[in-house]
NUKOLZA-129849 format. One record per residue (C-alpha): y, z, x. Coordinates in steps of 0.001 Angstrom, whole numbers. Layout:
NUKOLZA-129849
((Y; Z; X))
...
END
This chain:
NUKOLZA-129849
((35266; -486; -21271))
((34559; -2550; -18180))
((34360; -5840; -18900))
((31366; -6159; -16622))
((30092; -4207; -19911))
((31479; -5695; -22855))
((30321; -8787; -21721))
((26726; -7752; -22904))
((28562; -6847; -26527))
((30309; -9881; -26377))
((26888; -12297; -25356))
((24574; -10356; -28091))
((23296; -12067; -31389))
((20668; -11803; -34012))
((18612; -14342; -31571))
((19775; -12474; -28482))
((19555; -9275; -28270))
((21437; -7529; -24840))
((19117; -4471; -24422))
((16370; -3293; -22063))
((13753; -1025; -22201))
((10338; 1338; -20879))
((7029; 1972; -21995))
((5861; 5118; -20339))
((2352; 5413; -20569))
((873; 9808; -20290))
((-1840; 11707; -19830))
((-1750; 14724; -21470))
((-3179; 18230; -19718))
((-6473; 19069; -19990))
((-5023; 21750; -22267))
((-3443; 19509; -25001))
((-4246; 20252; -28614))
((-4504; 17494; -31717))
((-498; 18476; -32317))
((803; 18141; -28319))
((2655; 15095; -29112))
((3985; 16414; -32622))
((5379; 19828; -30733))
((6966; 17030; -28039))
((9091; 15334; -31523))
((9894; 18728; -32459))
((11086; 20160; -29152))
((13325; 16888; -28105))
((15521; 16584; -31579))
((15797; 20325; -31737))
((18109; 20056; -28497))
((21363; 19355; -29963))
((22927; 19246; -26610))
((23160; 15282; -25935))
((25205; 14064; -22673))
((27989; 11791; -23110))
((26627; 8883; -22541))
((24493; 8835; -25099))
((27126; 9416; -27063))
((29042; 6319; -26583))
((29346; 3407; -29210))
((31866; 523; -29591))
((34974; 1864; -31143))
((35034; -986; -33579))
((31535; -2262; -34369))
((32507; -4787; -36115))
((35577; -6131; -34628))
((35918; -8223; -31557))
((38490; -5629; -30124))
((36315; -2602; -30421))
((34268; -4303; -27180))
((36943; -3117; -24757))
((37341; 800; -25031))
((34332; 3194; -26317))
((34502; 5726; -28800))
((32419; 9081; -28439))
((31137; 10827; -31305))
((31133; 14542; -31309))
((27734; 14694; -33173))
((24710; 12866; -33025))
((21815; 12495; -35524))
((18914; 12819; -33084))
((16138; 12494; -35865))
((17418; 9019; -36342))
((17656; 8124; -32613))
((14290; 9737; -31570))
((11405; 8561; -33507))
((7485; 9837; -33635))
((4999; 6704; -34640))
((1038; 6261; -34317))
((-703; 3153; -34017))
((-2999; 1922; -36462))
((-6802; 1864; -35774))
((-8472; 934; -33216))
((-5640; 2136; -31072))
((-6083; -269; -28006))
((-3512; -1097; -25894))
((-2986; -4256; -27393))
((-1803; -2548; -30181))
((552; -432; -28109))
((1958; -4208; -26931))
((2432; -5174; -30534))
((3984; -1960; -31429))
((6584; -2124; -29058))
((6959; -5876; -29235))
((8295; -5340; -32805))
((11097; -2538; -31717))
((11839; -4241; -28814))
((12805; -7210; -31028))
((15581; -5342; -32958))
((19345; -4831; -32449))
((20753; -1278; -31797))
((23053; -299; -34543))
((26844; -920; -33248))
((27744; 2265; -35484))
((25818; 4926; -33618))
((25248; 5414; -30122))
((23418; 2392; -28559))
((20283; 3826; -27412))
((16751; 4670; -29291))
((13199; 6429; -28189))
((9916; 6426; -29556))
((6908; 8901; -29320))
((3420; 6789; -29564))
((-64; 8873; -30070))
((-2574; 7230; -31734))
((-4139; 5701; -28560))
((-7738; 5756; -28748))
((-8210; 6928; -24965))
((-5691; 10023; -25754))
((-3122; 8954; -24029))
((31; 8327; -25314))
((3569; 6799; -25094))
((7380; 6754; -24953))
((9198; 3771; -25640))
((12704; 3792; -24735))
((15652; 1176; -25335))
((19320; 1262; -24488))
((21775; -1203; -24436))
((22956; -2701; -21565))
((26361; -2188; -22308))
((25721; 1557; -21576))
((23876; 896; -17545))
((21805; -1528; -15778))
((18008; -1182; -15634))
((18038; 1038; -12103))
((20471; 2985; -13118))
((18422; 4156; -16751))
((15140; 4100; -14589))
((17122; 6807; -11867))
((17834; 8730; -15095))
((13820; 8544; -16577))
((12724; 9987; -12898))
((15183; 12914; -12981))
((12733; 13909; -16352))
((9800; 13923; -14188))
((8324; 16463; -11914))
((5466; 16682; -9121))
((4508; 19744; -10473))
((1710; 19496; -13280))
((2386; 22992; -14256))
((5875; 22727; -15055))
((5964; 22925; -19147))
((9458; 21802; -19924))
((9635; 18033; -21660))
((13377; 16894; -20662))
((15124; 14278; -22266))
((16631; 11738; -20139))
((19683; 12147; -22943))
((20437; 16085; -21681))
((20121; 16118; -18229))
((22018; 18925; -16109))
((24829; 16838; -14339))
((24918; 16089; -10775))
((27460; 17443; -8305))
((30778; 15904; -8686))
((31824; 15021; -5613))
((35352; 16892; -5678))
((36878; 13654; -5331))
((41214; 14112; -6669))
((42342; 11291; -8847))
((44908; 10408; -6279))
((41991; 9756; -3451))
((40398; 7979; -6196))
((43286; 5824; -6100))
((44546; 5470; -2279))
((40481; 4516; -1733))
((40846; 1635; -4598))
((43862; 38; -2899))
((42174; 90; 571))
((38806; -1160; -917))
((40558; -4092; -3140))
((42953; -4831; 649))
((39041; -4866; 2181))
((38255; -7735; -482))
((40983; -10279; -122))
((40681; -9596; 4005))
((36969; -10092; 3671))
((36912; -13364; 1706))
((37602; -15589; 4247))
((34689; -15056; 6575))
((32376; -14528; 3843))
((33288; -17527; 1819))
((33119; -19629; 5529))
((29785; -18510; 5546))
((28648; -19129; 2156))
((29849; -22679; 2909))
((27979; -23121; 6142))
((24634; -22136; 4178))
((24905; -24468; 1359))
((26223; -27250; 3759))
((23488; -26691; 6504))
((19823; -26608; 6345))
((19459; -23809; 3715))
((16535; -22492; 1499))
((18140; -20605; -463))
((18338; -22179; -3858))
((21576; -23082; -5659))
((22766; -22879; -9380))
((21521; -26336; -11214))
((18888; -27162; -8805))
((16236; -25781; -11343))
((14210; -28213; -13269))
((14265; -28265; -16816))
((10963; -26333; -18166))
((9523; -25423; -21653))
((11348; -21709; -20733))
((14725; -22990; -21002))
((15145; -23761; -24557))
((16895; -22219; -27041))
((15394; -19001; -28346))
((14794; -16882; -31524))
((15379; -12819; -32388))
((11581; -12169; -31977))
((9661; -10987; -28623))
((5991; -10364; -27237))
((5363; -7672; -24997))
((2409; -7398; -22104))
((1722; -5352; -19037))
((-418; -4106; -16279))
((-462; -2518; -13165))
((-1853; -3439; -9898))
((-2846; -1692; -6966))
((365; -962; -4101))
((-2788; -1088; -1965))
((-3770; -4695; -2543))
((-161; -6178; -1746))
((480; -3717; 639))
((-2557; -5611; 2471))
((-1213; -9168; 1609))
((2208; -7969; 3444))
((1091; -6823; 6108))
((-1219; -9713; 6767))
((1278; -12402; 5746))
((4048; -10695; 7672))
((6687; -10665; 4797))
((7846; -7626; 2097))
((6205; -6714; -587))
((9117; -8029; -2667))
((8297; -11328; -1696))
((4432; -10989; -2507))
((5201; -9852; -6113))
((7672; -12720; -6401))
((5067; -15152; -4738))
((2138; -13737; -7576))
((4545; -14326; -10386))
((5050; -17846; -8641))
((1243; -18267; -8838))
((906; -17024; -12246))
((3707; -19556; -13367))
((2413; -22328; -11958))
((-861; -21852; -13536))
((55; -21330; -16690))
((2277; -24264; -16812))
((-583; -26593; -16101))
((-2389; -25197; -18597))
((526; -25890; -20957))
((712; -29227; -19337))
((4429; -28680; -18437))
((4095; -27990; -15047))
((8113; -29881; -13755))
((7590; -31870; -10341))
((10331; -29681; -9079))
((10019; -25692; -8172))
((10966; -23181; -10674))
((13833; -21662; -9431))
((13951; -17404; -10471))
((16976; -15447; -10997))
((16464; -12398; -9095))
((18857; -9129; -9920))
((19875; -7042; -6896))
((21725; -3692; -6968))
((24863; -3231; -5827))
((24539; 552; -6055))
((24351; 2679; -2503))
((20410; 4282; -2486))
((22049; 6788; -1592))
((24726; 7006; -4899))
((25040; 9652; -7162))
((24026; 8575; -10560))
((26993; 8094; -12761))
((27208; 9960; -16009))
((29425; 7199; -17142))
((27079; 4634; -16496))
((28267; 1294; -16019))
((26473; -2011; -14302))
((26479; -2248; -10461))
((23947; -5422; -10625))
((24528; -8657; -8258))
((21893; -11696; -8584))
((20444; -14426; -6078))
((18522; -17191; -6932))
((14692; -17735; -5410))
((13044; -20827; -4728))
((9759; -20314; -6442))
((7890; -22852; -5116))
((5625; -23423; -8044))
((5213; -27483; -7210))
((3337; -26214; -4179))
((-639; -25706; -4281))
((-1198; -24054; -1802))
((-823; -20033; -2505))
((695; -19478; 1399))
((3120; -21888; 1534))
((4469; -20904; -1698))
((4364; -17317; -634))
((6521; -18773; 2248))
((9154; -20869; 177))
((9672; -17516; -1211))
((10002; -15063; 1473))
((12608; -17678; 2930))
((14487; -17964; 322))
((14715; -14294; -695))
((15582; -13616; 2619))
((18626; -16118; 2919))
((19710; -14801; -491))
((19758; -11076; 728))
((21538; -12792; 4349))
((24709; -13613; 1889))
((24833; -10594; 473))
((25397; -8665; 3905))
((28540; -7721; 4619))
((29939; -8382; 1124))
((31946; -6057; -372))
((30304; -5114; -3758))
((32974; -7109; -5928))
((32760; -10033; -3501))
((29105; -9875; -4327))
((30114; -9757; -7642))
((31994; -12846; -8066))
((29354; -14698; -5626))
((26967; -13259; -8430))
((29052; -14747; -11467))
((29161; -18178; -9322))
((25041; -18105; -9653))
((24720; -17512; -13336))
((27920; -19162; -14511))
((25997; -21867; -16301))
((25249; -18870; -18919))
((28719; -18408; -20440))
((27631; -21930; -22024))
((24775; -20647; -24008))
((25874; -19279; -26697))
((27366; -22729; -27483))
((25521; -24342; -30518))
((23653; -27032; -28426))
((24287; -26195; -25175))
((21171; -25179; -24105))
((19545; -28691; -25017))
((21753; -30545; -23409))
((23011; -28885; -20095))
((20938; -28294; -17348))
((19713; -24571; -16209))
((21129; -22869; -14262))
((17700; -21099; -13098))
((14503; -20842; -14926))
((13860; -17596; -15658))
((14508; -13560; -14517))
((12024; -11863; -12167))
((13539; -8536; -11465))
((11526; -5387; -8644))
((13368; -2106; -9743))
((11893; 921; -7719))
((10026; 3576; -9500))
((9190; 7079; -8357))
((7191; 6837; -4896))
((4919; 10307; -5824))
((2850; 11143; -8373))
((4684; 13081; -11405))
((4316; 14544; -14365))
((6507; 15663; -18125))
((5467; 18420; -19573))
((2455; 18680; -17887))
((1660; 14980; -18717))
((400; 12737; -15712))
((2531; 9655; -15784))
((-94; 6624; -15359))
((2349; 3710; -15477))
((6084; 2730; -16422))
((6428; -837; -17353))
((10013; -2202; -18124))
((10728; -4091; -21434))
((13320; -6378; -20092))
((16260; -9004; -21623))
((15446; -12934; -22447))
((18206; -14962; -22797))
((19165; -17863; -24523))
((17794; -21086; -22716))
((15855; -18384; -20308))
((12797; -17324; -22666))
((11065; -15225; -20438))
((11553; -12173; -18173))
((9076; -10987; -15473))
((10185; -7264; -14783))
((8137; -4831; -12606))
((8353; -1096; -11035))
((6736; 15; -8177))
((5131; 3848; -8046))
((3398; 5789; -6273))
((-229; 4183; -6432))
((640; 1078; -8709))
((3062; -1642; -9127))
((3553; -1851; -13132))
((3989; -5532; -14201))
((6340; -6048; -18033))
((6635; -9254; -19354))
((8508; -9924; -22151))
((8923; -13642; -23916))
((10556; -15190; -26877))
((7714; -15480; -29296))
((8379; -18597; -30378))
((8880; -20306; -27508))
((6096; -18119; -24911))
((2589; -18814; -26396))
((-330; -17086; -25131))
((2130; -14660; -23195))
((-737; -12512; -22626))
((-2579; -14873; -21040))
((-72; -14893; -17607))
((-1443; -11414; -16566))
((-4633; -12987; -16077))
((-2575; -15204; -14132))
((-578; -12561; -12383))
((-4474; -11564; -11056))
((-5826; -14724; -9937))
((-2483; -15603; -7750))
((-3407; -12344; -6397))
((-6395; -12867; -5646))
((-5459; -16264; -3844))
((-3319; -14664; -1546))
((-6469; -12463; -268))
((-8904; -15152; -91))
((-6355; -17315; 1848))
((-5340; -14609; 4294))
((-9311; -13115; 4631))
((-8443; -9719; 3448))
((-10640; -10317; -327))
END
């Protein structure tokens, strides 16, 4: 096992658990009968045929050792990994968000595969939805939402309901061990040649006038606390249209106008917590490391590299901050060029090195953060698709808080909508809801200010 992997085995607790997740959200065909979702159950856990994997668990659950090698079980119960559940009456969305809030909350069972689903009818609208969870041991979030979009289809007709767990396997490249091998050396020669000039400009940035922002410049906030087991869950989707507009307009990428609304939103909600710090929030922001153009892995694995953003949430006015950002996004992404990806990965560790300290009782109180909190843009599909004849009307990630880091802004970008998850500790995040509101008005203050309302 990777140790880029175990380390999310290694980090997990009771108060912290290490997976991610989706909440699909479907429209059933105009043809769907009162038992559509029922004959959905019965069709995915009759499939016995489960790819590897999702057949991979620590070999040793419960020892220390058993995080660096995996075991794969021949056999897998898939009545107890895919679950059907309704939601109680009324069936709003809200209780969709409470729903999943509770299984989002608890730990995957070290003794079986590290991965669960859930069908949800019950929806008072007729929708209904798929909640999905792996641990991050097994992939990083793009990689699991590459494998969700190979279950969907443009064509509404198409009847089949795949499971992202049997998938038919991409090409293999053809690739011999012994190429594998001569192209390792050659890459690992590329690294220690390479460090020189990239570390020389690495210096020149944090020596010069930079905006990108560095680990321990983040003030301390009512987000970096120590946390509990327990999570809330809220989402929503907004328009591509709208901050397609505000890019264009403001000249920057979209990127950095979803970055600059969750700035907004921050900023507001803090004053209304009265815990607005004099100094910017400062966002960890996850970047893959994986070629567009890769093959997925059936192994899985991580391939994820962070920078950190200058939020500028001590700023009033809604375009400057959407400058700060775009600045310092875009002198992030400037180090990352030309890095090889495990020179991006140690420049990565550098950033978020501060978090090997918190699972030390008391660490968290009394050492600064290293950042405030994770705001991560994974890419969704770019058409309009369907499962089994089931429109797909939004996919909203359920994403990792970490201890002394109690909230997580994650958000995929589709065809016609850019789908907003939040996800808080409990305890710590009150009102959670409330900073979709938020999300809306910073929105809306980018329009007014650039005359495009």
């Amino acid at each position: 096992m990777p140790v880029t992997d175990s380390m999310f085995l290694i980090a997990e607790s009771r108060e912290r658990p290490m997976h991610f997740g989706s909440l699909e959200l479907f429209t059933p065909p105009p043809d769907a009968g009162p038992g559509y979702v029922t004959d959905l159950y019965n069709r995915l856990v009759a499939d016995a045929q489960v790819d590897e994997l999702f057949r991979k668990r620590p070999a040793d659950p419960v020892s220390s050792l058993g995080y660096t090698w995996w075991a794969v079980d021949d056999e897998i119960d898939l009545e107890y990994h895919v679950r059907h559940s309704a939601l109680p009456a009324p069936g709003r969305i809200r209780e969709l968000f409470t729903l999943v809030s509770r299984l989002h909350s608890g730990l995957l069972d070290r003794h079986r595969p590290l991965w669960e689903a859930y069908l949800i009818e019950g929806l008072a609208d007729g929708r209904f939805a798929v909640y999905t969870k792996m641990h991050h041991a097994l992939l990083d979030g793009v990689s699991g939402l590459r494998l969700l979009q190979r279950t969907y289809t443009p064509d509404p007709n198409v009847r089949e309901f795949p499971a992202p767990w049997h998938l038919p396997a991409r090409p293999s490249s053809g690739t011999r061990e012994q190429d594998s091998l001569f192209a390792a050396v050659r890459s690992l020669a590329g690294d220690v040649i390479g460090a020189a000039p990239v570390a020389l400009r690495i210096a020149r940035t944090v020596l010069g006038g930079r905006r990108v922002a560095l680990p321990y410049e983040a003030p301390r906030s009512m987000f970096n606390v120590p946390i509990d087991g327990t999570r809330r869950f809220a989402a929503q989707s907004w328009s591509r249209e709208r901050i397609t507009r505000v890019r264009q307009a403001a000249g920057v990428s979209s990127n950095d106008v979803v970055v600059a609304m969750c700035a907004g939103a921050l900023r507001a909600y803090l004053l209304e917590q009265q815990d607005l710090p004099d100094l910017p929030l400062i966002a960890m922001v996850p970047v893959s490391l994986r070629a567009k153009d890769a093959p997925d892995s059936a192994a899985g694995g991580n391939s994820v590299g962070v920078t950190l953003c200058n939020l500028g949430t001590h700023l009033e006015d809604p375009l400057t901050r959407l400058s700060t950002v775009s600045d310092s996004m875009a002198e992030g992404k400037t180090l990352f060029a030309g890095m090889t990806p495990l020179q991006a990965t140690v420049w990565s560790a550098l950033n978020v090195a501060g978090l090997a300290l918190a699972p030390i009782s008391g660490a968290v109180s009394l050492a600064p953060p290293p950042f405030n909190l994770i705001i991560s843009n994974v890419p969704g599909p770019r058409e309009r698709v369907y499962r089994s004849g089931s429109r797909l009307d939004g996919i909203y990630p359920v994403s990792v808080v970490l201890n002394g880091q109690a909230l997580n802004i994650t958000l995929t970008t589709t065809a016609d909508t850019v789908d907003f998850g939040v996800v808080g500790c409990r305890r710590t995040v009150p009102g959670l809801q409330r900073l979709l509101g938020h999300l809306e008005d910073a929105l809306v203050e980018l329009e007014v200010a650039l005359d495009i309302s």
